[in-house]
N, C-alpha and C positions, 0 to 999 in steps of 0.2 A: 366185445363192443368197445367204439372208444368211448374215452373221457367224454362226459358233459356237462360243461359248465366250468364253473371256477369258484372259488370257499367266497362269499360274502359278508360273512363274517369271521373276527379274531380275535377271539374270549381270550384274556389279560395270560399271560403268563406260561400260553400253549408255543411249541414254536409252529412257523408258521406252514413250512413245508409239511406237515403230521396235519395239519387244519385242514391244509387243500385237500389231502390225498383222502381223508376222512369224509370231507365233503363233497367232493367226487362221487366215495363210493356208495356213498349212501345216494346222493344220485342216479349213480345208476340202477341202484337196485327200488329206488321207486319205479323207472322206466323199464326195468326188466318184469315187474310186477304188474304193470300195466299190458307189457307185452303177454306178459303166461296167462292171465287174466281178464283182458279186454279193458275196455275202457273201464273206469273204476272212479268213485265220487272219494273227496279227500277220506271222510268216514271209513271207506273199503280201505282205503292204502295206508290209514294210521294202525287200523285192526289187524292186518295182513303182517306187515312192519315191525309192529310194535313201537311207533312213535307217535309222538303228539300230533293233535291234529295242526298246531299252530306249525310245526317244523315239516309235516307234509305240504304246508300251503308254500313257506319260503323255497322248498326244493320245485314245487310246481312251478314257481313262479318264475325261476330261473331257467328252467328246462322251456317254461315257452317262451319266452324271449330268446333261447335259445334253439328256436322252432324245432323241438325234439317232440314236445306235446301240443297239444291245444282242448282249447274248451269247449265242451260242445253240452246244449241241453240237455236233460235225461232223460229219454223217452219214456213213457207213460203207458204202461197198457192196463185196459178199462176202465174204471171209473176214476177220477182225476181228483184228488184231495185238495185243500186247500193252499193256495199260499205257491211260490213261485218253486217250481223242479227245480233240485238239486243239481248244479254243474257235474260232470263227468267229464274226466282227463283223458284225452286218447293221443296213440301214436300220430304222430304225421310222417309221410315219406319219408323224409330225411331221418327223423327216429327210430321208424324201421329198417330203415338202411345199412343203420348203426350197428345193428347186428348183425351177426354170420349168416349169410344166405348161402341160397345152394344150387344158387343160377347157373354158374359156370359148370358143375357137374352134370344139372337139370339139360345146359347145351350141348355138354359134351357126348352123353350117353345120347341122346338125338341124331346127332350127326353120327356117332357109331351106328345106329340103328339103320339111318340113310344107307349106309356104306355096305353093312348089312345084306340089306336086304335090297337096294336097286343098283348095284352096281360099282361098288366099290370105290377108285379116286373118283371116274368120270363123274359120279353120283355128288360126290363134294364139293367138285368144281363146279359143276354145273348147279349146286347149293349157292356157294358163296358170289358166283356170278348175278345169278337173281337178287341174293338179299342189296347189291352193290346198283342194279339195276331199278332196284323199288327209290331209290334214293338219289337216282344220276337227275330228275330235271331239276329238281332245287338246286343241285352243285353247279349245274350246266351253266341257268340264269345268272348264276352269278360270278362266273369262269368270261363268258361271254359278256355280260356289261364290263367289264373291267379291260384295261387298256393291255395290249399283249404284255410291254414291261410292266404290270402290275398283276397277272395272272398269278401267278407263284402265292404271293400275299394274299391275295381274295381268297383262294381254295383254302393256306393256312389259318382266315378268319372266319370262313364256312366249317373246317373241321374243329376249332375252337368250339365254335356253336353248338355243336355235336359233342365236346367231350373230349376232345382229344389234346387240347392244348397246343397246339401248333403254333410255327414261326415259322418264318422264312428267313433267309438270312444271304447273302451273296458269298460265293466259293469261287475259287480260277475257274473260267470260263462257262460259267452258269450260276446256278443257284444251289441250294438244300432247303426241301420242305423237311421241318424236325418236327414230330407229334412225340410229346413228354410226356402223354397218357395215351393207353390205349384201354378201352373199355373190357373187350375181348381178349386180351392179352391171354389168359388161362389156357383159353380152348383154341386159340391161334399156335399154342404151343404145342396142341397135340394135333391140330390139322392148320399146315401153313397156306393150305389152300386160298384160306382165308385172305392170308396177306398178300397172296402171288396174285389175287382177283382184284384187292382194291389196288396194287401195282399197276393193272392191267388200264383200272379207270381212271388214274393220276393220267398217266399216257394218253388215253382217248380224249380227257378233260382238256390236256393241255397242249396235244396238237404234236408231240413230240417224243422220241424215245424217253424214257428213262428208267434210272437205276435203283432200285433198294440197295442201301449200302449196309444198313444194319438195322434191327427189330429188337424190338420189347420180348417180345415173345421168343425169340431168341437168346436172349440174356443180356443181349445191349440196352443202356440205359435209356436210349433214345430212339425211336422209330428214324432212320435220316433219308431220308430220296433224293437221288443227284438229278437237278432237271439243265441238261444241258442251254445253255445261249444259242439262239438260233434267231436268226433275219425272219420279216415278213413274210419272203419272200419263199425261205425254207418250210415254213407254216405248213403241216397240213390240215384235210376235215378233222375238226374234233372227235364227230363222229366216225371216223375213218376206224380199221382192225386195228389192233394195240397188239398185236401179237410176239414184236419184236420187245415188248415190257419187259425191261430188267426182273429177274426172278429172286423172289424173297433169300435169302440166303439158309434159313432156318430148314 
């Protein structure tokens, strides 16, 4: 899991880097306790712990301002005793995020399965095509309002949106779209399908050949696509076949 949070306080005489890291990990091991146990009222995670309840409240209190936890009422079943429910601390996304998931594996043996049992690449490709097609009008809309010399930038501010961190930046005689994140990276490693299908939709998006010059999932630090300069005039359908898409290199 990473770090959450930072030592808010620094008892006289400790130094200070032994503070944080102490404070950290106790941190996280409220938050790991919450996770192995569900949401839990400070009472549960002082008893659990073995800390006070006054230093489970400072560690909560950091963790949600840190939107790692949050507070939620604690449901009640049957008859309802006096006096207001007890708070109960629970994950939020970002909290659970924190720790080691097993998404990319969860995707990876899927798509083997596909490959499997319908067909092999054609079976992947025609995977990664769809998942690219559940997602092309929202790119399109805004491919499309954008002035042709500003195409390049909109798609990089559409995949930002998405997670990908994108730029666009100007190269001899065209452009580079660069994505710094790639969500998929893991499982684009073991089928580049993946990246040869969204190559295919940069192309179709933006009216023109282009290139994967290098990929994450490759080992390059950078996703980078070279989208050549091209006239009005040279402009094709958006929609037109992408077929001639520069191919992922991975």
């Amino acid at each position: 899991m990473k770090n959450v949070g930072e030592a808010r306080e620094t008892p006289t005489g400790a130094p200070q880097e032994e503070l944080a890291t102490g404070e950290r990990s106790t941190r996280n091991r409220v938050a790991r306790s919450i996770l192995d146990h569900g949401p839990s009222t400070v009472a549960d995670l002082a008893g659990r712990l073995g800390l006070t309840q006054a230093a489970v409240r400072r560690h909560l209190d950091a963790l949600v301002a840190d939107d790692v936890v949050e507070a939620r009422e604690q449901r009640v079943y049957g008859a309802r005793t006096r006096g207001r429910p007890a708070k109960v601390f629970a994950l939020t996304d970002c909290g659970r995020d924190a720790f080691d998931q097993s998404y990319d594996t969860l995707a990876a043996d899927a798509l083997r399965w596909i490959a499997e049992r319908e067909g092999g690449d054609e079976a992947i490709v025609a995977f990664a095509r769809a998942r690219i097609a559940a997602q092309a009008d929202a790119y399109r809309e805004v491919i499309e309002s954008a002035d042709p010399e500003g195409r390049t930038e909109a798609l990089a501010k559409a995949l930002s949106a998405d997670g990908y961190a994108a730029t666009a930046r100007s190269a001899p005689v065209g452009e580079q779209l660069c994505q710094h994140h790639c969500p998929v990276a893991h499982v684009a490693e073991q089928f580049p399908q993946l990246c040869e299908a969204e190559t295919e939709f940069f192309s179709q998006l933006l009216g023109t050949h282009v290139q994967r010059l290098a990929t994450i999932a490759h080992g390059d630090g950078v996703c980078t696509t070279f989208i050549p300069k091209i006239s009005k005039s040279d402009q094709r359908d958006p929609n037109a076949s992408a077929s001639t898409a520069g191919r992922n290199p991975a």
